[in-house]
C-alpha positions in Angstrom: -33.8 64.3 93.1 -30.0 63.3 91.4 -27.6 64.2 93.6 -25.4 66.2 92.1 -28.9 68.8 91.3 -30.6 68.0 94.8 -28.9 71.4 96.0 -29.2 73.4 92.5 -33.3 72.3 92.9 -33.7 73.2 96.2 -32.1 76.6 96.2 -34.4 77.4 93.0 -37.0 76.1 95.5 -36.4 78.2 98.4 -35.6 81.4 95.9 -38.6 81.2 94.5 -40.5 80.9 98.3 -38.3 83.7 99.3 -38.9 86.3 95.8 -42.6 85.3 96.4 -42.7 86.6 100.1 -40.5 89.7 99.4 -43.4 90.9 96.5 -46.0 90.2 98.7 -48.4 88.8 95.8 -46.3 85.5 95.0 -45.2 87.0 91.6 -41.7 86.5 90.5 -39.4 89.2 91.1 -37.6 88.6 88.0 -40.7 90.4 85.8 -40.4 87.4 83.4 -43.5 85.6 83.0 -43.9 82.2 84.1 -44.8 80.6 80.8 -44.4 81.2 77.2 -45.4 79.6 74.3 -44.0 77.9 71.3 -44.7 75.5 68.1 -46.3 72.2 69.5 -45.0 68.5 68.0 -45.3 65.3 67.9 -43.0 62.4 67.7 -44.4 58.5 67.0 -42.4 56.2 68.6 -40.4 53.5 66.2 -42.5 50.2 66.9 -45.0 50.8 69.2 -48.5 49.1 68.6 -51.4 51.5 67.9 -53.2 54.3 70.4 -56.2 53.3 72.4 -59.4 53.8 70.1 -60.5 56.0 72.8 -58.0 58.5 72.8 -57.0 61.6 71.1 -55.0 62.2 68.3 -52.9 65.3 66.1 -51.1 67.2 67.6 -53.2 69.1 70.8 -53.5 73.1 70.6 -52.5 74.5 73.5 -52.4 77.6 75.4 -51.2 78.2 79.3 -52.6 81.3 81.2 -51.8 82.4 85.1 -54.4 81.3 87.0 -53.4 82.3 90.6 -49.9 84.1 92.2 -49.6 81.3 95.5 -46.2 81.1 97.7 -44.6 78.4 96.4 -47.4 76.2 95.5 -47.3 72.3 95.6 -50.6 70.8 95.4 -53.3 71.8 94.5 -57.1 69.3 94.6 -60.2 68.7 94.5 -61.9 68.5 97.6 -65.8 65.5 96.9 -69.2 68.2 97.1 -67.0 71.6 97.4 -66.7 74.0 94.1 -63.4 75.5 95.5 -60.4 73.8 94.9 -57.9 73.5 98.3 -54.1 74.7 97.5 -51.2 73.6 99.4 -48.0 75.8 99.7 -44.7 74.3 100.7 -43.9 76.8 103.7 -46.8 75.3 105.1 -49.9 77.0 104.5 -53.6 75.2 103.2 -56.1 77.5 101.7 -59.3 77.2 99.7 -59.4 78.7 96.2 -62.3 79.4 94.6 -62.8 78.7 90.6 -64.7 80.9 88.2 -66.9 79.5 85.4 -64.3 78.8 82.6 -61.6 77.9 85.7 -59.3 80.3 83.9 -59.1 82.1 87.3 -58.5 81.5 90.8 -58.7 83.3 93.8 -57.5 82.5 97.9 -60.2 83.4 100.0 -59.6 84.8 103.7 -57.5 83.6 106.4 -55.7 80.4 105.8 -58.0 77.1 106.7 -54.5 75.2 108.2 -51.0 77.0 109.2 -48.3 74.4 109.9 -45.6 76.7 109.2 -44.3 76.9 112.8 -44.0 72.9 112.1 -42.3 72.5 109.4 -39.2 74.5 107.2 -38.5 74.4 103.5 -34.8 73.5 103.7 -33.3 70.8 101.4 -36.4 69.4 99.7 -39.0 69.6 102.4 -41.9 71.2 103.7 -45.5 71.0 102.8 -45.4 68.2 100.2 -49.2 67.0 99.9 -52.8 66.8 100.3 -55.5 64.3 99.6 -59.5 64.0 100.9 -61.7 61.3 101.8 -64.6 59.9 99.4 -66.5 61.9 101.3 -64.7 65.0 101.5 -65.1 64.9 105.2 -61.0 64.3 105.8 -58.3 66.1 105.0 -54.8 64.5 104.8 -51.9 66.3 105.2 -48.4 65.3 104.4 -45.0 67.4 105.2 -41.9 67.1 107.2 -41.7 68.3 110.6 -38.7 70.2 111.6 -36.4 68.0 112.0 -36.9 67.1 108.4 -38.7 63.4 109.2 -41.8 62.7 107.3 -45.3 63.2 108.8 -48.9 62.2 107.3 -51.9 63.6 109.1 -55.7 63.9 108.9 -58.3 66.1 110.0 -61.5 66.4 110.1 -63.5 68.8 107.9 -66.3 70.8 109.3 -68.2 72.8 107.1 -64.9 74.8 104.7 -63.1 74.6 107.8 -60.7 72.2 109.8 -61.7 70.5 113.2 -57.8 71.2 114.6 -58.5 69.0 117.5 -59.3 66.0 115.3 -55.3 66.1 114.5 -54.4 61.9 114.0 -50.9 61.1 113.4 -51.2 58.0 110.3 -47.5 57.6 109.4 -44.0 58.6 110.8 -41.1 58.2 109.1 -37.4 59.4 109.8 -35.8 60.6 107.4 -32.4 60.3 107.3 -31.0 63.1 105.0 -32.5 66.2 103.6 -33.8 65.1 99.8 -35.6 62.5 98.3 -38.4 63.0 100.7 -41.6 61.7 97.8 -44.5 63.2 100.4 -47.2 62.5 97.6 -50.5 61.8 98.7 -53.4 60.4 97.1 -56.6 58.4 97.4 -56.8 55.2 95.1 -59.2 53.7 93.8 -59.8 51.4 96.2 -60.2 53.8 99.2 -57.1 53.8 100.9 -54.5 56.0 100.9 -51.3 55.7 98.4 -48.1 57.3 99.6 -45.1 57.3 98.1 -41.9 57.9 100.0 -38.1 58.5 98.6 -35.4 56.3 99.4 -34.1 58.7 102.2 -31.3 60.3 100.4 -27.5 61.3 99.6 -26.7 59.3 96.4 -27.2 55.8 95.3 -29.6 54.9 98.3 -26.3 54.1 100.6 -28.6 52.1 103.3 -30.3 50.2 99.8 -33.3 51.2 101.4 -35.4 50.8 98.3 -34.4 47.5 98.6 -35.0 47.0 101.8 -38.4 45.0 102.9 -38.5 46.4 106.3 -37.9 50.0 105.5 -40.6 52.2 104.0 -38.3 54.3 102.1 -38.3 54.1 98.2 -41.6 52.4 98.5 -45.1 52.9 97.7 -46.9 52.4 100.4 -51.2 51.6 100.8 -52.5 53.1 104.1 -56.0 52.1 105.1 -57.2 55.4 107.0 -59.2 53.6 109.5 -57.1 51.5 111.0 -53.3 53.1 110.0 -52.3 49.4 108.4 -50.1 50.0 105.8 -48.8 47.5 103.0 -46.0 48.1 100.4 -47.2 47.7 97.4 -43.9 48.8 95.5 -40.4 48.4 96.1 -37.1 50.1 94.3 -38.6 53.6 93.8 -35.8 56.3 94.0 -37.7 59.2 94.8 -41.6 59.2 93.4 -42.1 62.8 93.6 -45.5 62.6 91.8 -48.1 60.1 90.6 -51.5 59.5 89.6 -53.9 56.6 89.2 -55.6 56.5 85.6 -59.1 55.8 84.8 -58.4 52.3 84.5 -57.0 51.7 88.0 -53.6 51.4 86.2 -50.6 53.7 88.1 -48.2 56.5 86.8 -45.4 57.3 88.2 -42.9 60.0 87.4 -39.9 58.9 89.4 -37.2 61.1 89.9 -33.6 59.9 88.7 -29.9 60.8 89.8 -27.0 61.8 87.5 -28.3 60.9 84.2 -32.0 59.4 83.4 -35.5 60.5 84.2 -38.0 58.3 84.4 -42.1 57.4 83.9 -43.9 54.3 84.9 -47.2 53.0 84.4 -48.2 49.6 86.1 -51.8 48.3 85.4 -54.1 47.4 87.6 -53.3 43.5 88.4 -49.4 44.8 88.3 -49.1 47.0 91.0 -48.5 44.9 94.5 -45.0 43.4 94.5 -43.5 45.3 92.0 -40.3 46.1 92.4 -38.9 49.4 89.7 -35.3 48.3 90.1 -33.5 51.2 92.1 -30.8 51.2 92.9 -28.8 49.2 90.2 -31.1 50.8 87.6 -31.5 54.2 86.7 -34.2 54.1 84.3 -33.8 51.8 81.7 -29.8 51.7 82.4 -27.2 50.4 84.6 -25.9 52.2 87.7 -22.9 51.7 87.7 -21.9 53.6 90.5 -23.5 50.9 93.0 -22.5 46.8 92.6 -26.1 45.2 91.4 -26.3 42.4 94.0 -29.1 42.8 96.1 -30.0 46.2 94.8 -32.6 45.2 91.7 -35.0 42.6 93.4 -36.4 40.1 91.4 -37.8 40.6 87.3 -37.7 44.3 87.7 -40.0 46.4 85.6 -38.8 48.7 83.4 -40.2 52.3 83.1 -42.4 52.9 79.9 -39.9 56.0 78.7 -36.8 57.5 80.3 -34.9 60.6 79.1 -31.8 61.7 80.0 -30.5 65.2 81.1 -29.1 66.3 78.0 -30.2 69.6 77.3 -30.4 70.9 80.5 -32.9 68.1 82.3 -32.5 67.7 86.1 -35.8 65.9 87.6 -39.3 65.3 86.1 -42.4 66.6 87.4 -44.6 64.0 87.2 -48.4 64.8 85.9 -51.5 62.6 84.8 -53.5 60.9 82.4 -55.5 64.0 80.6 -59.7 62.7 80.4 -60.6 66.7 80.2 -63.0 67.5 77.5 -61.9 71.4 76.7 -58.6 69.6 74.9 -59.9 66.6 72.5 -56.6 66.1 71.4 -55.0 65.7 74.5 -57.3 62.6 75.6 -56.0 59.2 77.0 -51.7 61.4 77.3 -50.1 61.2 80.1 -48.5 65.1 81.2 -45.6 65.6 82.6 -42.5 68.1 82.6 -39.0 68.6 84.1 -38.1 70.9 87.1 -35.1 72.2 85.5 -35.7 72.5 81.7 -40.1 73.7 82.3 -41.2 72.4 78.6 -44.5 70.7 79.0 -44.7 67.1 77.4 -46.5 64.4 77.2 -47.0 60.7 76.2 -49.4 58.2 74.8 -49.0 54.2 74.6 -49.6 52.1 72.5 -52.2 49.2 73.1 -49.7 46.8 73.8 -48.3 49.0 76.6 -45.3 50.8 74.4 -44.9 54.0 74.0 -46.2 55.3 71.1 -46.4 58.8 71.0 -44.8 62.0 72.5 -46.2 65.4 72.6 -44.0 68.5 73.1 -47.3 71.3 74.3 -45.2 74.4 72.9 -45.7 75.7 76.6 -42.8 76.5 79.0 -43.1 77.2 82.7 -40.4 78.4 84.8 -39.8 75.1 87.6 -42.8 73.5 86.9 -42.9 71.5 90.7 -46.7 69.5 90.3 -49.2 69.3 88.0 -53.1 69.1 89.0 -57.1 68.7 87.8 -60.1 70.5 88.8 -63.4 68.6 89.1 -63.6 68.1 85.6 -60.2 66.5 85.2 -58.6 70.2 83.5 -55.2 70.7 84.5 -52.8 73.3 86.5 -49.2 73.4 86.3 -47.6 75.0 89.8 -44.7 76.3 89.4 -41.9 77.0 91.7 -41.7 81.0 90.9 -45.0 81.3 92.4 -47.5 80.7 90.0 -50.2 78.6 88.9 -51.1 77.7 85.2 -54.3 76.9 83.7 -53.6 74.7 80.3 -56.2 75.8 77.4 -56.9 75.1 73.8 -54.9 77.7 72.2 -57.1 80.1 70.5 
């Protein structure tokens, strides 16, 4: 997250995880509801070649409704032959949720299936950051930072809607070496293995260049094959990737968290992914940082984002979301979601067939600290938010 709104981000974090405790039922305190509605719109990018024939087009119709009251949710996925979804929340806590028909409404259900929260601590940006399952839905992996802040993935076995705690394995340790910019995301690609993206460790304007770095793991994607722990980078310069997705193509998205001034999404294809390099730290964005001197600190060609925005307006750090392929929201097909942490108005984007951007969508939806975005088994999506919520996006009646 920037620097100078790290702090201002957290304490909204930890205020929210503490209001939600205090009520008991992980409702805000403040009595204001967690989203609200206004006008949709649509802007067409200056340019840009035409949308993909498959997907939507107008402007979508939409409507968001609370779902769930959670502690400070931050993931929230789809576990391969189980009709409950599994929720993860940041103090430390998993818990299946089941899903009713329309998945308008979800519900925890008893005792929680994983407690790490006398192994972690939500101070600074950490805590429970992620979860992902096998193919099979037999694993669980788990990723958080232990209490001295340093980050931990970890998998366990599933038996039956329960975890084997025994079967605890340790894939990936990483020190961290201050308190933000700690990525933690989790997610099974398409080719099996396990994609994890990790900040560049901190403080402002990656001071150790570890994005930069070929022998640190920090501001990198990494590629973690689960049965044997080898890992491979398979992108460099990454500030702080707090969220991404893989599309239906195999092609990446990556909402990638700026500093003091620019925002950023990326979207890699397929064949583009291994060795790119996103240009942190000399670029914020699609700009110059000129608080750092460029030598050493771009690698070589590096790949601009696909759209940037700056924090004009009261922008602080984007939320990074997914590719919509729901059918309950025609309009919405083949647009990539996303929001920002500070401002909460749900967006999104569409390129063009020559990889542009082409198109973006304000939803008319707000939602106080939107903190991850996520899909049921039919690719419909959540918005968590921060205050304690969770959001179920649907066509506006």
């Amino acid at each position: 997250m920037p620097r100078r709104t790290a702090l201002l981000v957290a304490a909204l974090l930890g205020l929210a995880g503490v209001g939600a405790t205090a009520c008991g039922s992980g409702e805000s305190t403040s009595g204001a509801p967690s989203s609200t509605q206004v006008p949709a719109s649509t802007t067409t990018a200056d340019g840009g070649g035409g949308t993909d024939a498959g997907s939507g087009s107008g402007t979508p119709k939409v409507e968001a409704t609370t779902a769930l009251a959670a502690d400070s949710p931050t993931d929230l996925v789809v576990r391969p032959g189980d009709d409950h979804l599994w929720l993860a929340e940041r103090a430390g806590k998993v818990r299946r949720v089941s899903v009713s028909d329309d998945g308008a409404k979800l519900a925890t259900e008893g005792e929680p299936v994983l407690d790490l929260t006398s192994q972690t601590t939500t101070d600074g940006e950490r805590g429970l950051l992620g979860l992902a399952f096998s193919a099979d839905g037999d694993v669980l992996y788990v990723s958080y930072t232990d209490l001295d802040g340093n980050t931990r993935l970890v998998s366990y076995a599933v038996a039956g809607d329960a975890l084997d705690l025994s079967s605890r394995k340790v894939l990936l340790a990483v020190d961290q070496p201050y308190a933000n910019h700690n990525g933690g995301h989790v997610v099974l690609g398409p080719d099996g293995k396990l994609w994890f993206g990790l900040g560049d460790g901190g403080s402002g304007d990656d001071p150790q260049n570890h994005a930069q770095d070929p022998d640190s793991p920090l501001g990198k994607m990494l590629r973690i094959d689960p049965a044997t722990g080898e890992r491979t980078t398979m992108i460099s310069g990454l500030r702080n990737p707090w969220r991404f997705s893989f599309d239906t193509d195999d092609s990446l998205w990556i909402g990638d968290v700026g500093q003091n001034a620019w925002e950023e999404v990326d979207h890699l294809l397929a064949d583009d992914i291994e060795g790119a390099n996103l240009g942190w730290s000399a670029r914020e964005g699609t700009h110059d940082n000129g608080n750092v001197d460029p030598e050493g600190r771009t690698g070589t060609d590096p790949i601009d984002p696909v759209f940037d925005y700056s924090h004009d307006g009261g922008n602080c750090s984007i939320t990074g979301g997914f590719a919509y392929h729901g059918k309950a929201i025609p309009a919405l097909d083949g647009a990539y979601l996303y929001a920002d942490y500070c401002k909460g108005d749900l967006r999104a984007l569409r390129l063009g067939t020559d990889g542009k951007l082409a198109e973006e969508l304000d939803l008319g939806i707000h939602v106080d600290s939107p903190v991850s975005f996520a899909a049921d088994a039919d690719g419909e999506p959540y918005v968590l938010s921060g205050t304690g919520t969770i959001q179920r996006l649907v066509p506006a009646t």
